[in-house]
N, C-alpha and C positions, 0 to 999 in steps of 0.2 A: 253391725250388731246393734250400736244404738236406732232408735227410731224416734223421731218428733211426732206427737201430736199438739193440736189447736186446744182440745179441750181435754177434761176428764171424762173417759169413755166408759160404758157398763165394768167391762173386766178390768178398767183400775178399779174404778170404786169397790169390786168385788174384790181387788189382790187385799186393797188398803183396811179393808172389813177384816180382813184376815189374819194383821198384821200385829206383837203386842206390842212392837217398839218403833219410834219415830224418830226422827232427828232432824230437830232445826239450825239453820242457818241465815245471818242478819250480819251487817257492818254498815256504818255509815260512810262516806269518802275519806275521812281522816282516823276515823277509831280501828281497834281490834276485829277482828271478824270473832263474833261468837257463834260455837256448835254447840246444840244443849241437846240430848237425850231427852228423847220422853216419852210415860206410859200411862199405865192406870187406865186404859179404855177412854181418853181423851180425845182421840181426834174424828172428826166428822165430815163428811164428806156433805156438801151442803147441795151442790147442782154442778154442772158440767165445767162450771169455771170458776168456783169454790168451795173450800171446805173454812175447819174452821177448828180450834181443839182451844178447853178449859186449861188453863193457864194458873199450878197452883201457885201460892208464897213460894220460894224457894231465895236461895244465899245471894241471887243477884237477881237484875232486873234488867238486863244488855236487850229482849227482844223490843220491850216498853220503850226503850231511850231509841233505839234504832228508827222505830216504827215512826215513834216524835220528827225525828230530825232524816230521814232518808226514806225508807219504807219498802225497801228491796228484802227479800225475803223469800227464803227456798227451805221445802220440806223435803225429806228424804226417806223411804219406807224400801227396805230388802228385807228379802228373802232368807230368811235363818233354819227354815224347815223347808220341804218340797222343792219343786222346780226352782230355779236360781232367777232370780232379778230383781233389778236395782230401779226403781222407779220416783223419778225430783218432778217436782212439780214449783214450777216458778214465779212469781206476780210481786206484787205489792202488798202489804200488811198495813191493817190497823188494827188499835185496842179499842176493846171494847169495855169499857172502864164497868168494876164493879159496884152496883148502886145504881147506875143508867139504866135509861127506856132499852136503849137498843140492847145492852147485856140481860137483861129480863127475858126481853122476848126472843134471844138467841138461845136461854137457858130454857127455856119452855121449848121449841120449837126441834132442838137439837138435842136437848140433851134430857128430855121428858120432865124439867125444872128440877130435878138433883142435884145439889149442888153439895160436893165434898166440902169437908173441912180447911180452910184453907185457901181458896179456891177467890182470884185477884182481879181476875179478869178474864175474857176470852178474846182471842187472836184470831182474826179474818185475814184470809188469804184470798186475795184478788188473781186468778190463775190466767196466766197469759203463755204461757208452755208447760208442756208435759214431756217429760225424756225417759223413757225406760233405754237401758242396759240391760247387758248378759248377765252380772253376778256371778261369774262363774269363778271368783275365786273370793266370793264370802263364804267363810266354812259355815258348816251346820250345827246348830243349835238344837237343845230340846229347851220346849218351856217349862218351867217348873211351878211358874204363878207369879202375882203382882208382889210386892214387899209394901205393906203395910207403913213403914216407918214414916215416914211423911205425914198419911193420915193422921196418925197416932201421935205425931209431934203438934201437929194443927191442933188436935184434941184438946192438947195439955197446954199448949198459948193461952185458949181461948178468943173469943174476939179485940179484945182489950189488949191483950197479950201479942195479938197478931199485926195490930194497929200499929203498936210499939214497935218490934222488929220492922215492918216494915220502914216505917221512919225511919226507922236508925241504916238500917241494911238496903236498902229497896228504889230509894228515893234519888241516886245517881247512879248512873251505870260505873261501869271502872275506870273510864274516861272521861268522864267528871259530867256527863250529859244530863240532864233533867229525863226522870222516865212519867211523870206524871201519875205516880202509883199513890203517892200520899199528897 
């Protein structure tokens, strides 16, 4: 049922284009393992052995501190609609810190320079395995569309505002790690 590939192949990047939800996965050798959900049209498929997905504010910061100190890290994209499967894709992560060269020219090249509200950093994914599975027992979903809320709280921060939170909230993971966000 499972199968290994080396790279990302046309019909991942095509399931992954498809897809509205993603779920990451990160831990360092001593911390928590953190899964985070996530949507909003964020993720990008960059070339055969990378993607890459905008990374907004959010209540912690565990991919940032991981990435610091370890840099393992696995994406996960199923199937909630149509045929069933479960497709991880595996490598090493880095940030790509907001306000740098290299986060510029990742926002320009991937994500046509729009940059949400909100919006901290971007996460590369260095892809050294691919695993698709059956999915055959992820129930089906309909979509219904993205939830604003997020946007609309970045909105009302402001930059000032977002600065703040992050310091306060952003700047360790849960395991007291440095994430390098503030």
């Amino acid at each position: 049922m499972a199968k290994q590939f080396d790279r990302i192949g046309a019909q991942h990047a095509a399931f992954i284009a498809k897809q509205h939800i993603f779920f990451t996965a990160s831990a360092t050798a001593d911390s928590r393992v953190n899964l985070s959900p996530k949507g909003l049209d964020a993720l990008r498929v960059l070339d055969e052995h990378s993607l890459c997905w905008l990374d907004l504010t959010g209540s912690g910061a565990e991919t940032a501190a991981h990435m610091r100190h370890d840099g393992r890290l696995t994406v996960m994209v199923c199937a909630f609609q149509g045929p069933p499967m479960i497709l991880r894709l595996y490598g090493r992560g880095t940030i790509l810190p907001r306000g740098g060269e290299a986060y510029a020219s990742m926002l320009t090249s991937a994500f046509d320079g729009n940059e949400p509200p909100g919006a901290r950093q971007i996460v590369r994914l260095d892809v050294d395995l691919v695993q698709t599975s059956c999915g055959f027992a992820v129930p089906l979903y309909d979509y219904q569309g993205e939830r604003d809320s997020l946007i609309r709280w970045a909105e009302s921060k402001g930059e000032a505002g977002l600065a703040d939170y992050r310091a306060e909230k952003n700047a360790v993971s849960l395991d007291g790690l440095p994430t390098g966000i503030v």
